[in-house]
Steps between C-alpha positions, in 0.01 A plus 500: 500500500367396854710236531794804447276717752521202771865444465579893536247500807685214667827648474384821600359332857783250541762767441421685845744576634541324879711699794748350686393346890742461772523158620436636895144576579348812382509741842085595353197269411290621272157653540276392145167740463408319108245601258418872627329672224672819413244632252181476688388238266407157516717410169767220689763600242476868675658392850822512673708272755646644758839377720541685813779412763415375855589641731520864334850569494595854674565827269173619422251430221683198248576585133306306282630326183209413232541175291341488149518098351558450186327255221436730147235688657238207468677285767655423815424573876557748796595213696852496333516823717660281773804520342571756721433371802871493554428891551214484749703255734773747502219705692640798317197502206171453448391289174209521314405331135241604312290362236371649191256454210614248197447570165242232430288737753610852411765676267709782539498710726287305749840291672672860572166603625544214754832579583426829584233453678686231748717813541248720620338250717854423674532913578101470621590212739861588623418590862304212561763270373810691589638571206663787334286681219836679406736215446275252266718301224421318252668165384381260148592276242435497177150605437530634892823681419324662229186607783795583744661733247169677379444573862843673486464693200144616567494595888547854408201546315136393531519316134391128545386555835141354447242577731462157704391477877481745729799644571546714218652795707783267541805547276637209289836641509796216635869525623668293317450203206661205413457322179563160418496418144216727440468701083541858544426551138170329352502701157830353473468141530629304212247366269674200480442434853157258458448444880600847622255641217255264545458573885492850434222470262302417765586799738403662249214399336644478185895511334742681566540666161098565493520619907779714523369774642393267805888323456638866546296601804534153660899585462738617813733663213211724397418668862923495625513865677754631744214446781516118486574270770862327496479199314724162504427301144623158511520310168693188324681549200375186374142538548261370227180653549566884639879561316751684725506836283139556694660552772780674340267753359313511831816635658576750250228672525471545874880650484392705209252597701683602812329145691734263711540148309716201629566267188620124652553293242475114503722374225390162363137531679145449340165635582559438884735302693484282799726608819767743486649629791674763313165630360388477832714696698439798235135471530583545916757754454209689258229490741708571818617846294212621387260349768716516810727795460813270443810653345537236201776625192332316222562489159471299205627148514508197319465107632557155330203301492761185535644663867206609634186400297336179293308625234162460552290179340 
């Protein structure tokens, strides 16, 4: 069963997804602040990175877009947060990827407790790094895009807000979501599925079928409301370890709900998939909209992992 965990994890971290760079010279260098802990704590796994542009680009305080990494819960590393560097060159955003708490540390709810708290400590810090508190998104895959999308399901409550650091006055509430492979549904995860099942056992302490309370809280279907941020899901229709019908379900119920949900489909993709300038340019044309004020007309679409993906190893 570990052997099926490490496979699942792999896939889950190789499967980031990379943005496109220009060949000419990014116009911004990037300012790296690494390792500031966002919980008052001195627990490494509670600490963010932060990409700034230099010089600060003109327009006022810099919309920030949050990266959660992927790896099951139990793996992985904010450092894949550089991903979207591509971003912070542009001079237009601010980056920052956060860590969080694995499951061979602490269960569910402790790594939305993290999340959240990042949040908070972003709004806390804004002035002094020139961002904007009001226009914070949030971007994952996999086990991130899961994070990404509790963050957008729960900003308009206090539920799973923890009480980490010191910045509790801060709200946890963000703009705008985009999730990358990431299970909407844990109750509803086949039991067939040995890795998926197996890594979920250990966010929660237990299986699914003996934890599904916890699998119900710990789902973005369960807390979809009108009030939730807009929210791009990402998925491939060939994807082994979190099947596409999560994120079919995870888009039903934000329309139900009244919620704004993009559904790009990657036909042919797995759990992840290396460069794809097509996914790309959504993820931009997502973040500019919601983050930037951009008139974007988007809708659901659907790509060929053979024209603008390889499926991920």
């Amino acid at each position: 069963m570990r052997n099926m965990y490490c496979v699942a994890c792999g896939v889950a971290i190789a499967g980031l997804v990379t943005l496109a760079v220009a060949d000419e010279p990014a116009p911004f260098s990037v300012r790296r602040e690494l390792d500031i802990p966002y919980a008052h704590t001195d627990n490494p796994r509670q600490r963010l990175d932060l990409y700034l542009p230099e010089p600060v680009g003109e327009g006022g305080p810099l919309p920030v877009i949050v990266f959660v990494h992927g790896g099951g819960w139990r793996g992985g590393d904010k450092k894949h947060g550089e991903v979207m560097l591509p971003f912070v060159e542009s001079g237009e955003y601010a980056v920052a990827s956060i860590g969080y708490r694995f499951t061979d540390e602490a269960i569910w709810p402790a790594q939305i407790h993290d999340c959240k708290a990042a949040i908070r400590w972003l709004r806390a810090h804004a002035e002094k790094y020139n961002l904007d508190p009001a226009r914070i998104g949030a971007v994952g895959m996999s086990a991130g895009g899961h994070l990404v999308a509790m963050l957008g399901t729960t900003g308009d409550t206090n539920q799973l807000d923890g009480d980490l650091g010191e910045d509790r006055e801060q709200s946890s509430k963000v703009a705008c979501v985009i999730n990358q492979a990431g299970p909407g549904n844990l109750a509803n995860v086949p039991e067939d599925n040995e890795p998926a099942q197996a890594v979920l056992a250990w966010l929660f302490g237990g299986p699914v079928k003996e934890k599904m309370a916890e699998a119900k809280n710990a789902s973005p279907v369960s807390h979809a409301s009108q009030e939730d941020a807009p929210c791009l899901c990402i998925h491939g229709t060939a994807d082994p370890l979190v099947p596409y019908s999560q994120a079919e379900e995870l888009t039903e119920a934000l329309r139900a709900a009244g919620a704004e949900c993009v559904l790009l489909t990657v036909n042919g993709g797995g759990h992840g998939w290396r460069k794809t300038p097509v996914v790309d340019e959504r993820i931009r044309q997502f973040l500019d909209k919601h983050l930037r004020g951009r008139e974007r007309d988007l809708g659901d679409e659907a790509v060929e992992v053979g024209a603008a993906a390889s499926q991920a190893r």
